[in-house]
N, C-alpha and C positions, 0 to 999 in steps of 0.2 A: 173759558170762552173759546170756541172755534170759528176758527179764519177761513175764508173761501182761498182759496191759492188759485190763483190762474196762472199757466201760461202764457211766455213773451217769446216769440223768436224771430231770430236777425239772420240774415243771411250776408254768408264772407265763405272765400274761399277757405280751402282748410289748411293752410299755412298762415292765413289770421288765428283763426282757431288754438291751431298749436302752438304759436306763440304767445297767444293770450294766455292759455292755460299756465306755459308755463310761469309768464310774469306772474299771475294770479298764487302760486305754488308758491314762488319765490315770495311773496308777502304774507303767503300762512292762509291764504284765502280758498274759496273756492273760486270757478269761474266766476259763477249767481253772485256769487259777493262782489266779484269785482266790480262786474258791469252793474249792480249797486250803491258800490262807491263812486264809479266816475257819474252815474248820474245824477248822485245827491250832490255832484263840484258844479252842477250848474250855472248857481248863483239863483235857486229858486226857492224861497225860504220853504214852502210848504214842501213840497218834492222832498227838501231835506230831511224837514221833520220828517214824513211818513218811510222815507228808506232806514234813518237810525230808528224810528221804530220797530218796521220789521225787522232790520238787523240783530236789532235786541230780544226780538221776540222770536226767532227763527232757530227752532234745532240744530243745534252741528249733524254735520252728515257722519253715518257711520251706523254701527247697532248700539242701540240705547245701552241693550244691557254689557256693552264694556268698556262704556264710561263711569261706570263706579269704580273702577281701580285708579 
């Protein structure tokens, strides 16, 4: 089944950025994940559902082909 992906963007200076990333790094995440996770802490049941679902559904970044090793 194919998903429409849209684009979200925020605007922060780019020492939010960089520090973002790096927390993001430091938890194994990508950025997109992170500012996923903190928006499923809402406290919004549905918001939640639908972020663990794409989370779940969402390709790790990277080239397919060298994640079979």
């Amino acid at each position: 089944m194919s998903r429409k992906i849209v684009s979200m963007q925020i605007r922060v200076t780019d020492d939010v950025r960089k520090r973002a990333k790096v927390v993001a790094k430091k938890h194994g995440l990508t950025l997109s994940e992170l500012v996923l996770q903190l928006l499923a802490n809402t406290g919004d049941k549905e918001l939640k559902s639908l972020v663990n679902k794409e989370l779940q559904e969402r390709p790790k970044p990277g080239r397919p082909w060298d994640k079979n090793n």
